[in-house]
Backbone as XML, in Angstrom:
<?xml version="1.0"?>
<chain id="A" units="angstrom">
  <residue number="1" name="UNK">
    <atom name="N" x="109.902" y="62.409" z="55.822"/>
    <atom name="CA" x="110.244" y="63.569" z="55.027"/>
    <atom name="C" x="111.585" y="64.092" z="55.526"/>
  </residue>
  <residue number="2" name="UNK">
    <atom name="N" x="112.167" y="64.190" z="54.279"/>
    <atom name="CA" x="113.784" y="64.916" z="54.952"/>
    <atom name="C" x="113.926" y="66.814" z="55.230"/>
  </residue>
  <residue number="3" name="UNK">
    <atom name="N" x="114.901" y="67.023" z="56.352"/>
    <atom name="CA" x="114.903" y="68.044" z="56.215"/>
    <atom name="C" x="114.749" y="69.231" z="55.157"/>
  </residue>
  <residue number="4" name="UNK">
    <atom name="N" x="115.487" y="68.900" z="54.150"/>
    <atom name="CA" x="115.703" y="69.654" z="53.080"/>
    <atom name="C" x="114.251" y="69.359" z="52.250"/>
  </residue>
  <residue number="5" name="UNK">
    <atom name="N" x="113.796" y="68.766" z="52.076"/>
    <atom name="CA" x="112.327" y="68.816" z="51.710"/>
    <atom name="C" x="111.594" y="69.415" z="52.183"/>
  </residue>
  <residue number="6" name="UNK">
    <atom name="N" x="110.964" y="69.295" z="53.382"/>
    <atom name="CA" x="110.596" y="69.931" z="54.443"/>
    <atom name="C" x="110.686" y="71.710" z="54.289"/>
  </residue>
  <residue number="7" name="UNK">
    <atom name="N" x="112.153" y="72.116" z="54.086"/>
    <atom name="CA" x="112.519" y="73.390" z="53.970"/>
    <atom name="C" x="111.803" y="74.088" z="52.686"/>
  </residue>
  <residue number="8" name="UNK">
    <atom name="N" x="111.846" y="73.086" z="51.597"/>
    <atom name="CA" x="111.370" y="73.074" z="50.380"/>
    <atom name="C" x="109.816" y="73.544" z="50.136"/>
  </residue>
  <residue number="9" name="UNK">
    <atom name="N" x="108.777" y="72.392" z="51.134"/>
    <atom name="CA" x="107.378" y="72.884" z="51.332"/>
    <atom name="C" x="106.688" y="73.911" z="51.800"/>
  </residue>
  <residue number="10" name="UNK">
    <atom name="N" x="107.615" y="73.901" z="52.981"/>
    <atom name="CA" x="107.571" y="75.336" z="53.472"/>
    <atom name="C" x="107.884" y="76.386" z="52.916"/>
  </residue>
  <residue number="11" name="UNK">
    <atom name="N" x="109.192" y="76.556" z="51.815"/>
    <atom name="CA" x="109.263" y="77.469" z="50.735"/>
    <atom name="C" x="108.196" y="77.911" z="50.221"/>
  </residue>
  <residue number="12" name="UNK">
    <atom name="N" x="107.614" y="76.853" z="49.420"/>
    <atom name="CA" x="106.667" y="76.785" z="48.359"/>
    <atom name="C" x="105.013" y="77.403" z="49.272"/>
  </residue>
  <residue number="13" name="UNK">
    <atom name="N" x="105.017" y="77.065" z="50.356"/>
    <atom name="CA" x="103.350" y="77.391" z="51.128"/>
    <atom name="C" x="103.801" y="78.910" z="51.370"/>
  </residue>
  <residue number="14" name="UNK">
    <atom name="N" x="104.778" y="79.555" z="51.967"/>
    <atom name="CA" x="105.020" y="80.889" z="52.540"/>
    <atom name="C" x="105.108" y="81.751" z="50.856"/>
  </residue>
  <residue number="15" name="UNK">
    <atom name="N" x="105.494" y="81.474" z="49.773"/>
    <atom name="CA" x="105.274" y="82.048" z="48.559"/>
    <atom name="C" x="103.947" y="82.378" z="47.948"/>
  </residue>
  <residue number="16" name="UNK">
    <atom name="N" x="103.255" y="80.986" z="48.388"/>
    <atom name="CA" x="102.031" y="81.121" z="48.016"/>
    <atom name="C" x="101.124" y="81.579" z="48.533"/>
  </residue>
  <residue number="17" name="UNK">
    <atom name="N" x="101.234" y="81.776" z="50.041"/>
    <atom name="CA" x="100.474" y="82.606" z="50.594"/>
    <atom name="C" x="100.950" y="84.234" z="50.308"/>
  </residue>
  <residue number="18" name="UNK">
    <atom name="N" x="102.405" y="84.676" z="50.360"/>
    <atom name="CA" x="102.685" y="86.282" z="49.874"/>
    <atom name="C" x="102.346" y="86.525" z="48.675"/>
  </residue>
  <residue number="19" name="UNK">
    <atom name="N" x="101.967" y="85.291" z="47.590"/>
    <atom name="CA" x="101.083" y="85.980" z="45.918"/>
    <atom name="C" x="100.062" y="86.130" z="46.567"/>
  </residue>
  <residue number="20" name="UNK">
    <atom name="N" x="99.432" y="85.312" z="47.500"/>
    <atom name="CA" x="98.104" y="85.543" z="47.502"/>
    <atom name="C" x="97.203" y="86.737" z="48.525"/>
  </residue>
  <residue number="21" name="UNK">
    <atom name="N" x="98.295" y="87.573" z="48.711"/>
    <atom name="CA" x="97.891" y="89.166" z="49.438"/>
    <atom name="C" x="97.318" y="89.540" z="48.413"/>
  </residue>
  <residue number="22" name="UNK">
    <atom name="N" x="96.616" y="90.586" z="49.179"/>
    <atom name="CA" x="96.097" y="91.293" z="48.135"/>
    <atom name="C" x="94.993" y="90.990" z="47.851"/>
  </residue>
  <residue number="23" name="UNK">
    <atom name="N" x="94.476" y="89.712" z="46.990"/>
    <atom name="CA" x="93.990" y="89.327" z="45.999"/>
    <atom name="C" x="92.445" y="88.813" z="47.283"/>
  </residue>
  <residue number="24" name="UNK">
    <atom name="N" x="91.444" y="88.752" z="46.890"/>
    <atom name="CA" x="90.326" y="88.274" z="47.424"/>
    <atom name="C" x="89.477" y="87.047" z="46.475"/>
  </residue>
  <residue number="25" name="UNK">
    <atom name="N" x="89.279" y="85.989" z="47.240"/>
    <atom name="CA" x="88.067" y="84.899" z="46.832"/>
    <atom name="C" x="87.043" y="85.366" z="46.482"/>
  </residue>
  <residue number="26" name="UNK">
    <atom name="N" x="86.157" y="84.365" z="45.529"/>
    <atom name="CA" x="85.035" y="85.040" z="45.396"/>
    <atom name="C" x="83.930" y="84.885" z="46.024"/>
  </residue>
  <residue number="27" name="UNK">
    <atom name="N" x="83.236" y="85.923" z="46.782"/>
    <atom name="CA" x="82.503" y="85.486" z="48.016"/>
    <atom name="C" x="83.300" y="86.387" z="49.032"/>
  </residue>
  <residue number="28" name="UNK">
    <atom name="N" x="84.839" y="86.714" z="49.036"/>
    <atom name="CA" x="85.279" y="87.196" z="50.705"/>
    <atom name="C" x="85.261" y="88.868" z="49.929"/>
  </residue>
  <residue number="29" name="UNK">
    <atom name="N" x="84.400" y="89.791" z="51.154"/>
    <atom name="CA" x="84.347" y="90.956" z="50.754"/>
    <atom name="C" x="85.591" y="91.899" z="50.596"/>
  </residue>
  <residue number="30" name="UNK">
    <atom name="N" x="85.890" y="92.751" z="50.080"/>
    <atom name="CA" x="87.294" y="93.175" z="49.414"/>
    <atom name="C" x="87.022" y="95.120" z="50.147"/>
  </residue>
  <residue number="31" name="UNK">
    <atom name="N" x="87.944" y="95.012" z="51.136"/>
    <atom name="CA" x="87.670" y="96.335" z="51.667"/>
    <atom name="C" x="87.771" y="97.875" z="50.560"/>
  </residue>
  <residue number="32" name="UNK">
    <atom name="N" x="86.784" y="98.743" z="50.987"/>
    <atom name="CA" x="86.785" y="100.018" z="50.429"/>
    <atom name="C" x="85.641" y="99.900" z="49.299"/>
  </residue>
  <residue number="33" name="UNK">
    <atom name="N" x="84.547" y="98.908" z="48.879"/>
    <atom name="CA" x="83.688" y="98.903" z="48.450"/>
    <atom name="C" x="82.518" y="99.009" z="48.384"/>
  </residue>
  <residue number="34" name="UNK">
    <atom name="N" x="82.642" y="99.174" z="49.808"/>
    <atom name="CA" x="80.943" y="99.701" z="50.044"/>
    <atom name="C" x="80.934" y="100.898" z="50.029"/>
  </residue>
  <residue number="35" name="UNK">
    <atom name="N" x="79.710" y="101.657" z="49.703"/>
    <atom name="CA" x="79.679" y="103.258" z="50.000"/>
    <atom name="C" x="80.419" y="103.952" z="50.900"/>
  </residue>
  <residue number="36" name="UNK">
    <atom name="N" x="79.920" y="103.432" z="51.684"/>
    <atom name="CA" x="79.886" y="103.453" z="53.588"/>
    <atom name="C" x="81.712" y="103.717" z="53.468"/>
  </residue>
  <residue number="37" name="UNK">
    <atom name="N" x="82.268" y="102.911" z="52.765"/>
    <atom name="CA" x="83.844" y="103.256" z="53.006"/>
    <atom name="C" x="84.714" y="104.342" z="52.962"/>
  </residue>
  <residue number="38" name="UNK">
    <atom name="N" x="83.574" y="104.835" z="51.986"/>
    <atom name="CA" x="84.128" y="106.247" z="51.315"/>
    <atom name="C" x="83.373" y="107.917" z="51.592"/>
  </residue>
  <residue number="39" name="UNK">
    <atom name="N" x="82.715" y="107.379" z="52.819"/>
    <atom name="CA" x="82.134" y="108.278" z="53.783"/>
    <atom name="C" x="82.598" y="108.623" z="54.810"/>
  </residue>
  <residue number="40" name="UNK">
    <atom name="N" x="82.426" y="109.707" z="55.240"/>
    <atom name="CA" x="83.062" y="110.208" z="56.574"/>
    <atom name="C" x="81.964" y="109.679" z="57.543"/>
  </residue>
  <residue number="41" name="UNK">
    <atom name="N" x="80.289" y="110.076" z="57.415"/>
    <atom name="CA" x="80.021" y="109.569" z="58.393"/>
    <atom name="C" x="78.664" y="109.288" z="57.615"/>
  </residue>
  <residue number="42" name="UNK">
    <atom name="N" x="77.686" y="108.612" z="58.312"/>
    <atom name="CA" x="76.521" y="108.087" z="58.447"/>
    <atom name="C" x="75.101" y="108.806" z="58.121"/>
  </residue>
  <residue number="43" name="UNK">
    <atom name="N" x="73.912" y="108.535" z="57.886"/>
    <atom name="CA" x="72.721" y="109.423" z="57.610"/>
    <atom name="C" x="72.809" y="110.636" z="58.749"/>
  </residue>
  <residue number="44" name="UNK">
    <atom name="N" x="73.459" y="109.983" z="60.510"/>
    <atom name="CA" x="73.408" y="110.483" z="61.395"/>
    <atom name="C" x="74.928" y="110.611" z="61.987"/>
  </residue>
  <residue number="45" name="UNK">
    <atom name="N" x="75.347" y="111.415" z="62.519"/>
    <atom name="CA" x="76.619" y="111.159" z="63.353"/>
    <atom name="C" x="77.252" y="109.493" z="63.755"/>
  </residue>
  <residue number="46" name="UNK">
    <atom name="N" x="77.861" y="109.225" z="63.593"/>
    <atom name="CA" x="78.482" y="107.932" z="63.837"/>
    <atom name="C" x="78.360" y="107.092" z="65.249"/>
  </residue>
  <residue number="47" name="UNK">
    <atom name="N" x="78.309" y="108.073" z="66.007"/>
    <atom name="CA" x="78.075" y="108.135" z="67.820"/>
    <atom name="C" x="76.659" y="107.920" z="67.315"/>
  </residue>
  <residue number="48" name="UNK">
    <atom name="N" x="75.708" y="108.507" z="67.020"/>
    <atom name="CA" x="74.331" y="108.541" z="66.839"/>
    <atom name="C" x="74.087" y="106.951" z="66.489"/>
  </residue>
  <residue number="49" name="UNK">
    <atom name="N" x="74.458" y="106.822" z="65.490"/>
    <atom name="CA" x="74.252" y="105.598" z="64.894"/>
    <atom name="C" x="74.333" y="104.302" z="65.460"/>
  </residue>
  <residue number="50" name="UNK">
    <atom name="N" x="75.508" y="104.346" z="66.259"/>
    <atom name="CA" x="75.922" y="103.286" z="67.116"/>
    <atom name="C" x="75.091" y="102.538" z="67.749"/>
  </residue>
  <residue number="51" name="UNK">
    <atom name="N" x="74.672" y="104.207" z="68.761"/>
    <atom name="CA" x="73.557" y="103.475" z="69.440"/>
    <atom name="C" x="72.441" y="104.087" z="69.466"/>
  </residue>
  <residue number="52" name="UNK">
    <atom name="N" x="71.684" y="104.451" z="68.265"/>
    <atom name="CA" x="70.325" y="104.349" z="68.396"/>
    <atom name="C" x="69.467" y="103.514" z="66.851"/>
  </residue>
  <residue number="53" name="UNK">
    <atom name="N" x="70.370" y="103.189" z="66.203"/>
    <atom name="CA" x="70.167" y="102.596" z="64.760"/>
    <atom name="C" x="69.060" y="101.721" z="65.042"/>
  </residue>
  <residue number="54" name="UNK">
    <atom name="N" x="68.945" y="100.763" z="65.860"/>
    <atom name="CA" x="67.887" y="99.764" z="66.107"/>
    <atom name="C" x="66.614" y="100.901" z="66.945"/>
  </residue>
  <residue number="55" name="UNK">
    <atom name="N" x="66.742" y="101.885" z="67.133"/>
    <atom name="CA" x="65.290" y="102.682" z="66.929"/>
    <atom name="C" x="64.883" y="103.233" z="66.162"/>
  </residue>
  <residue number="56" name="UNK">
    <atom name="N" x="66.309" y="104.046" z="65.018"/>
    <atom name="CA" x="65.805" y="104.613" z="63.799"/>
    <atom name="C" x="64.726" y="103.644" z="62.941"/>
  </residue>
  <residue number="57" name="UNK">
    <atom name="N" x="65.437" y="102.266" z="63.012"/>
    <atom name="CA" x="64.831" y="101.020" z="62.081"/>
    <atom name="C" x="63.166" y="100.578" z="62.541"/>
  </residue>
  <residue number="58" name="UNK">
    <atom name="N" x="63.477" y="100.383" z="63.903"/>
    <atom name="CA" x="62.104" y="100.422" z="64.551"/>
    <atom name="C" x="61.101" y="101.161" z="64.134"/>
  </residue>
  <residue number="59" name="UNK">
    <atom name="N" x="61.318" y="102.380" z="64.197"/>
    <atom name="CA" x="60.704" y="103.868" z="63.824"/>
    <atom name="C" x="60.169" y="103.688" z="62.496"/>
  </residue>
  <residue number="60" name="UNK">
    <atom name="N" x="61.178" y="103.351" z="61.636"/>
    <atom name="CA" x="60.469" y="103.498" z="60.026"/>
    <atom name="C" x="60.273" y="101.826" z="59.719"/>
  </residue>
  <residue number="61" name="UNK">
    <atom name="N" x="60.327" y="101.311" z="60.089"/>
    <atom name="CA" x="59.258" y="99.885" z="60.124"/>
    <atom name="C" x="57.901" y="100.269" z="60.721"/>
  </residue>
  <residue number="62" name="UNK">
    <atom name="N" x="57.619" y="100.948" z="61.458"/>
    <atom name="CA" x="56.331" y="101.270" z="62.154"/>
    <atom name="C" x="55.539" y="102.155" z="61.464"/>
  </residue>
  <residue number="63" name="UNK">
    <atom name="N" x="56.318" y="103.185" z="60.760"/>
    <atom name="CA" x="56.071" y="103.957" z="59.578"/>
    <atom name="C" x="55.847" y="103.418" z="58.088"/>
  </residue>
  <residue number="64" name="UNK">
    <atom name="N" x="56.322" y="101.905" z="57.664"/>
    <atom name="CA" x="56.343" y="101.638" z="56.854"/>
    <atom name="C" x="54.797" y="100.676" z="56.643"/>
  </residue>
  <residue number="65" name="UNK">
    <atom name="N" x="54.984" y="99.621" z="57.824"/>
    <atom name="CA" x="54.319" y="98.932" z="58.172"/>
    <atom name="C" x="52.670" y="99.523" z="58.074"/>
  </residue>
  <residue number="66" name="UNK">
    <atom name="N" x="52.390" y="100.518" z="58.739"/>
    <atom name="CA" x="51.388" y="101.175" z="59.239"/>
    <atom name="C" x="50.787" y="102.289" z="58.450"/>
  </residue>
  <residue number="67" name="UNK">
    <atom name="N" x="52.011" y="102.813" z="57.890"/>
    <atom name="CA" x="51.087" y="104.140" z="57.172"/>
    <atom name="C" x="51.637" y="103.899" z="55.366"/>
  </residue>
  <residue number="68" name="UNK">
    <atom name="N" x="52.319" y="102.812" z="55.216"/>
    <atom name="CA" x="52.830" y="102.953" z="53.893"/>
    <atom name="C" x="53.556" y="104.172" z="53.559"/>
  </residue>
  <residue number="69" name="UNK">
    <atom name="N" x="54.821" y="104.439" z="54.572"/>
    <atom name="CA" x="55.623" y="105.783" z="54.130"/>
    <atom name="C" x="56.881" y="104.888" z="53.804"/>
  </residue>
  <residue number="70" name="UNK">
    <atom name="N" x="57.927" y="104.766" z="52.855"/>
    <atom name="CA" x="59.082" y="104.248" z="52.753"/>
    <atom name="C" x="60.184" y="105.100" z="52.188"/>
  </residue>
  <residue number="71" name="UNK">
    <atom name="N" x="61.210" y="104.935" z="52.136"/>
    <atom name="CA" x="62.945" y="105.568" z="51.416"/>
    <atom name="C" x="63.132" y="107.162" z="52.204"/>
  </residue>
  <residue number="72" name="UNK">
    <atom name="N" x="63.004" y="106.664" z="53.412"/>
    <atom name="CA" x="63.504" y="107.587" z="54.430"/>
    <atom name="C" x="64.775" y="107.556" z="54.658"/>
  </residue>
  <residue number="73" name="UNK">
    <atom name="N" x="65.586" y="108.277" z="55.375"/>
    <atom name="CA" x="66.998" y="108.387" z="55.930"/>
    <atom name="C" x="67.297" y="106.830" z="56.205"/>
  </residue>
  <residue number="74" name="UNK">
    <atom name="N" x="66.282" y="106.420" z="57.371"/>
    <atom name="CA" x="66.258" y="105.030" z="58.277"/>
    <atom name="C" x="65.934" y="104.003" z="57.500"/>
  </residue>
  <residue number="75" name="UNK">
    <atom name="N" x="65.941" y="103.939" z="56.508"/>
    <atom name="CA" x="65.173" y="103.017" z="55.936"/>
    <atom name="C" x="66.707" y="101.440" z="55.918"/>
  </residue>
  <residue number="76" name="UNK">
    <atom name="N" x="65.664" y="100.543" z="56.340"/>
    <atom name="CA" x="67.221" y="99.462" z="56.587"/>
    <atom name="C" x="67.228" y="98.767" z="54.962"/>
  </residue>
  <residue number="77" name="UNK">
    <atom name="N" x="66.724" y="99.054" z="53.671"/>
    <atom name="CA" x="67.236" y="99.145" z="52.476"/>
    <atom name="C" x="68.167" y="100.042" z="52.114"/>
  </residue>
  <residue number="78" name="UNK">
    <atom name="N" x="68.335" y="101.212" z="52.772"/>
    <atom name="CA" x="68.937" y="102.132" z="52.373"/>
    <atom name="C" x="70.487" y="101.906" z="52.997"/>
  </residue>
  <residue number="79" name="UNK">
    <atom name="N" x="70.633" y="101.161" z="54.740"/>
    <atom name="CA" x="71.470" y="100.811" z="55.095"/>
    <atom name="C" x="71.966" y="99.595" z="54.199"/>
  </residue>
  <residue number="80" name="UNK">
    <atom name="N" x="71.939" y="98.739" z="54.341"/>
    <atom name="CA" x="71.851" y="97.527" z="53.103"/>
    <atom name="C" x="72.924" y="98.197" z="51.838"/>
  </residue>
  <residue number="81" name="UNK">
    <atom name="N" x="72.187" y="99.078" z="51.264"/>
    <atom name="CA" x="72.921" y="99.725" z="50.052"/>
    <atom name="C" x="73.897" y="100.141" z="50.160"/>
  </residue>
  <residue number="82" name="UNK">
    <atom name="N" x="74.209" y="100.849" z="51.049"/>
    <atom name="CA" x="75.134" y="101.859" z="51.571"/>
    <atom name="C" x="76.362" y="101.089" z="52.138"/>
  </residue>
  <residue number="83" name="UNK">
    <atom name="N" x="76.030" y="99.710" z="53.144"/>
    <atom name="CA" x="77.536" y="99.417" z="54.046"/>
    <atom name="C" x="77.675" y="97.781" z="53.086"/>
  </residue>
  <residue number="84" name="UNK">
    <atom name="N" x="76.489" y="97.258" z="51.971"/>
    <atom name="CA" x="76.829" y="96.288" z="51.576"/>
    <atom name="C" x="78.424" y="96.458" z="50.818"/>
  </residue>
  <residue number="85" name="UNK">
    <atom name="N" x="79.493" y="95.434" z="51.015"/>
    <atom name="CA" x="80.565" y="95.482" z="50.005"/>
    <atom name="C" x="80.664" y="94.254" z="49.126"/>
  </residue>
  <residue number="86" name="UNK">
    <atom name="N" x="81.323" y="94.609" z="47.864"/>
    <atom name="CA" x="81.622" y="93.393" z="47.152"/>
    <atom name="C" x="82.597" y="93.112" z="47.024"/>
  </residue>
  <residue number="87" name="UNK">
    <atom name="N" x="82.809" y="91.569" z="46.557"/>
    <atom name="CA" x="84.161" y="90.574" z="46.503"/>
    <atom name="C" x="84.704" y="90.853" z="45.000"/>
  </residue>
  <residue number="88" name="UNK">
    <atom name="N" x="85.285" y="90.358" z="44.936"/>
    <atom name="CA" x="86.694" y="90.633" z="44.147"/>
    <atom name="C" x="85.900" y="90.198" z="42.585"/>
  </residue>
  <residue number="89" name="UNK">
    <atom name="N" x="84.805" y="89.877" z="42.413"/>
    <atom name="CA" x="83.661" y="89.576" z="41.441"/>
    <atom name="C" x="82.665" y="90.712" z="41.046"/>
  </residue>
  <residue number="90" name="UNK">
    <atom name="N" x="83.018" y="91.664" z="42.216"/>
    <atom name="CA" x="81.792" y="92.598" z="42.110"/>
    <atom name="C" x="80.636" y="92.338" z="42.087"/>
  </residue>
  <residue number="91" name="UNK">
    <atom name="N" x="80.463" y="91.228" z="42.977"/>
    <atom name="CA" x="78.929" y="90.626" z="43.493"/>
    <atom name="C" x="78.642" y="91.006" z="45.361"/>
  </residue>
  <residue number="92" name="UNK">
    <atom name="N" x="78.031" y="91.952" z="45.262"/>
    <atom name="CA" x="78.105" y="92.205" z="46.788"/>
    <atom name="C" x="77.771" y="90.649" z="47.897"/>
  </residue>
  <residue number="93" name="UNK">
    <atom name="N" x="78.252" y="91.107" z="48.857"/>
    <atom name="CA" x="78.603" y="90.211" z="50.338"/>
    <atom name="C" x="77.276" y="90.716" z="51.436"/>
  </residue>
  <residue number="94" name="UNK">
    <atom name="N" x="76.775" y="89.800" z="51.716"/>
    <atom name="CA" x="75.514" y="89.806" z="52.521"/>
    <atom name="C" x="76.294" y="90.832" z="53.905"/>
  </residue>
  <residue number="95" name="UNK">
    <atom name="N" x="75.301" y="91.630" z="54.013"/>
    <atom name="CA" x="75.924" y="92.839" z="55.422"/>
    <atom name="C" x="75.934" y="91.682" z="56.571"/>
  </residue>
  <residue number="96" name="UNK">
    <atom name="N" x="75.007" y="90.613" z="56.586"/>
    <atom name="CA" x="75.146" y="89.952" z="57.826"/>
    <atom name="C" x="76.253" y="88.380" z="57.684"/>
  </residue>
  <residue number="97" name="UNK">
    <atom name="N" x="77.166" y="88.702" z="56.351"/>
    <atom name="CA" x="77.736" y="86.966" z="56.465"/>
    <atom name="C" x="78.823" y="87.271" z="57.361"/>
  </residue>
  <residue number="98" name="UNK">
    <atom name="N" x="79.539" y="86.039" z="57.883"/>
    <atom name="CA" x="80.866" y="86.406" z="59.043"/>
    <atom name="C" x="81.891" y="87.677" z="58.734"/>
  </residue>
  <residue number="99" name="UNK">
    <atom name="N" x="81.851" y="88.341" z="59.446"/>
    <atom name="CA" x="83.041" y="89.256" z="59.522"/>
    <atom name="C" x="82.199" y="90.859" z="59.036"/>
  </residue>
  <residue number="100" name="UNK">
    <atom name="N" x="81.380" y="90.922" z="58.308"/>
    <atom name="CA" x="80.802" y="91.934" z="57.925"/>
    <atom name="C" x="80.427" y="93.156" z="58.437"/>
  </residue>
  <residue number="101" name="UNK">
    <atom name="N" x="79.507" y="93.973" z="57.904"/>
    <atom name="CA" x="79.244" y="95.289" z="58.644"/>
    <atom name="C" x="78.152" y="94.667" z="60.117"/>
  </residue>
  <residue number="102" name="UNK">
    <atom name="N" x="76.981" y="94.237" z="59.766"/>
    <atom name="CA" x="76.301" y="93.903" z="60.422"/>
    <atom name="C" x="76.652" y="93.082" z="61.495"/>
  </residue>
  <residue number="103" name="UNK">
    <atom name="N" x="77.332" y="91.921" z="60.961"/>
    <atom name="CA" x="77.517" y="90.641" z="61.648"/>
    <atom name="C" x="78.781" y="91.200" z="63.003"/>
  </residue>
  <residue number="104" name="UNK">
    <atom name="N" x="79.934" y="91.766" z="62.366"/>
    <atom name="CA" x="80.908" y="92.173" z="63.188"/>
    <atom name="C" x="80.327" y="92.969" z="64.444"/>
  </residue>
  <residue number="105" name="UNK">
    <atom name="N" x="79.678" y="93.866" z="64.449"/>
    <atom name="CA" x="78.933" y="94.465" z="65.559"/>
    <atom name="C" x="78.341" y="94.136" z="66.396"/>
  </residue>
  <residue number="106" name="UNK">
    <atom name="N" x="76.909" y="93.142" z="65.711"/>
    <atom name="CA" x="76.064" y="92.654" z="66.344"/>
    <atom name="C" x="76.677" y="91.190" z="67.096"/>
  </residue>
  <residue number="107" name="UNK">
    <atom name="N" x="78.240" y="90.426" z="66.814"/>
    <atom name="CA" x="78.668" y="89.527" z="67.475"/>
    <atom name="C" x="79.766" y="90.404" z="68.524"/>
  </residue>
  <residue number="108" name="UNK">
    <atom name="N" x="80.228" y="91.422" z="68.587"/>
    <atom name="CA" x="80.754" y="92.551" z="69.192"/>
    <atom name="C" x="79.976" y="92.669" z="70.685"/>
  </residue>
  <residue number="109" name="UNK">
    <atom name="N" x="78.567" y="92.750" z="70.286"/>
    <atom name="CA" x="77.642" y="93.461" z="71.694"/>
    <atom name="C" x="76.978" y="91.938" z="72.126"/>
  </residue>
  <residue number="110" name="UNK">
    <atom name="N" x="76.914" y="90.975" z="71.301"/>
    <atom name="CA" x="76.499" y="89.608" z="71.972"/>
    <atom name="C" x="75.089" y="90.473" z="71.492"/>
  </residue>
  <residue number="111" name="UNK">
    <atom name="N" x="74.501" y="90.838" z="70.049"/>
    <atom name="CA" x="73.035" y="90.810" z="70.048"/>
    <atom name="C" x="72.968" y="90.127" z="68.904"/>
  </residue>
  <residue number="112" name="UNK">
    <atom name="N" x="71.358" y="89.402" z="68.652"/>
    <atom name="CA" x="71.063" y="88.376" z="67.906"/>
    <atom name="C" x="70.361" y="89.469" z="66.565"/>
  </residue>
  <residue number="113" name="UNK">
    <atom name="N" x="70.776" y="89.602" z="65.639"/>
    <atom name="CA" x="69.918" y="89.790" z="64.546"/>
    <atom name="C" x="69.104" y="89.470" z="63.471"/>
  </residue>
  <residue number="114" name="UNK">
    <atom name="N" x="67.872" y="89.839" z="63.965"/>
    <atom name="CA" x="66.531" y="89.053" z="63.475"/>
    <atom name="C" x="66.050" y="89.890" z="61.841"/>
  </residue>
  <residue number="115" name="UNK">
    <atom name="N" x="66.312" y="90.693" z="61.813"/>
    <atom name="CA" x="66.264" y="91.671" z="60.200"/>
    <atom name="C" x="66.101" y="90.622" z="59.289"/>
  </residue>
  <residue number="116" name="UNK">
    <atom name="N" x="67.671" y="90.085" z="58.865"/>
    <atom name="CA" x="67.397" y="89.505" z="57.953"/>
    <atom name="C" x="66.652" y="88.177" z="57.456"/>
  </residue>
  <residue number="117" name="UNK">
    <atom name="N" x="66.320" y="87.383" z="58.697"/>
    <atom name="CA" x="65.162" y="86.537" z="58.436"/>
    <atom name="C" x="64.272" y="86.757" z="57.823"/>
  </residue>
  <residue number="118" name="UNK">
    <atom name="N" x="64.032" y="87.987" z="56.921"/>
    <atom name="CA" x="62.960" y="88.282" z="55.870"/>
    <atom name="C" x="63.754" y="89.727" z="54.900"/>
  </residue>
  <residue number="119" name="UNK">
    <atom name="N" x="64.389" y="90.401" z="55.645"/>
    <atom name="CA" x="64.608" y="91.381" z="54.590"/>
    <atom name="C" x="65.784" y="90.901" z="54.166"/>
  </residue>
  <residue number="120" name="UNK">
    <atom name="N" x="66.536" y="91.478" z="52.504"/>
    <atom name="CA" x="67.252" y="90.813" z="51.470"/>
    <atom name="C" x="68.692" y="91.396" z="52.673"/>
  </residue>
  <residue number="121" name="UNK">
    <atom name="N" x="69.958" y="91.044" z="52.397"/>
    <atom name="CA" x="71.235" y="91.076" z="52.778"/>
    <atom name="C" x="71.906" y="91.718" z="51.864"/>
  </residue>
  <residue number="122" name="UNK">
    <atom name="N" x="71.443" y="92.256" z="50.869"/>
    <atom name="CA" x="72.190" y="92.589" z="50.037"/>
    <atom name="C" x="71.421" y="93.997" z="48.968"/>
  </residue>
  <residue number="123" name="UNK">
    <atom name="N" x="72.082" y="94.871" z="48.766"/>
    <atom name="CA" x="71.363" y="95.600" z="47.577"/>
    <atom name="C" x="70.544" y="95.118" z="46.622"/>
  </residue>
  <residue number="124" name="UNK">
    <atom name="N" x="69.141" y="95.547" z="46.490"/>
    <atom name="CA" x="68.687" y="95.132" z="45.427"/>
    <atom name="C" x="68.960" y="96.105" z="43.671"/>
  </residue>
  <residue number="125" name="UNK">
    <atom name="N" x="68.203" y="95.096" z="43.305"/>
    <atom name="CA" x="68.415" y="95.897" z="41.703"/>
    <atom name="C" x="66.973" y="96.976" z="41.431"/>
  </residue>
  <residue number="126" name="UNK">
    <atom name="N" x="67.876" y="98.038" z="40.608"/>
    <atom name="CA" x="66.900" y="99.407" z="40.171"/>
    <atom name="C" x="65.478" y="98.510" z="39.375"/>
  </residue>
</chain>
């Protein structure tokens, strides 16, 4: 390949990557779409949340589980709804796929999250 070609491809890849700001795949979540974005803070203080969320959840799983009480503050459907975002399709993005609300955190602290092995990743429908 000659220089001037070379200069040429490289033209053409650095163009195509500056159209392609902005713009999101379908499937990669597109910031400012989840609820959660357009909130100041959380059911609970943000500090709160951080670190006690995996007892709130605990708490109303034990409540849910046991006494049939559900759509509490804690409820991890309600989280789900709230920090799920969608792609550039307006099909929401699983809270736990790479990079996400869930996933980013929980690979942050080195903890394994077992939730969604049964509950949905995503908002359900009314």
């Amino acid at each position: 390949m000659t220089g001037k070609s070379s200069i040429t491809l490289l033209a053409i890849l650095v163009s195509s990557l500056m159209l392609g700001l902005g713009t999101a795949f379908a499937g990669e979540a597109v910031e400012g779409t989840a609820k959660a974005d357009k909130l100041e803070s959380c059911v609970e203080p943000t500090e709160v949340m951080r670190r006690n969320h995996f007892e709130f959840i605990k708490h109303q799983r034990d409540l849910t589980v046991h006494q049939g009480i559900r759509g509490s503050k804690h409820s991890l459907a309600g989280c789900v709804d709230c920090h799920a975002r969608r792609d550039a399709q307006g099909k929401p993005v699983p809270v736990n796929a790479e990079g996400q609300f869930c996933d980013s955190c929980h690979d942050f602290a080195a903890v394994h999250i077992d939730c969604f092995s049964c509950h949905s990743t995503v908002p359900g429908g009314k």
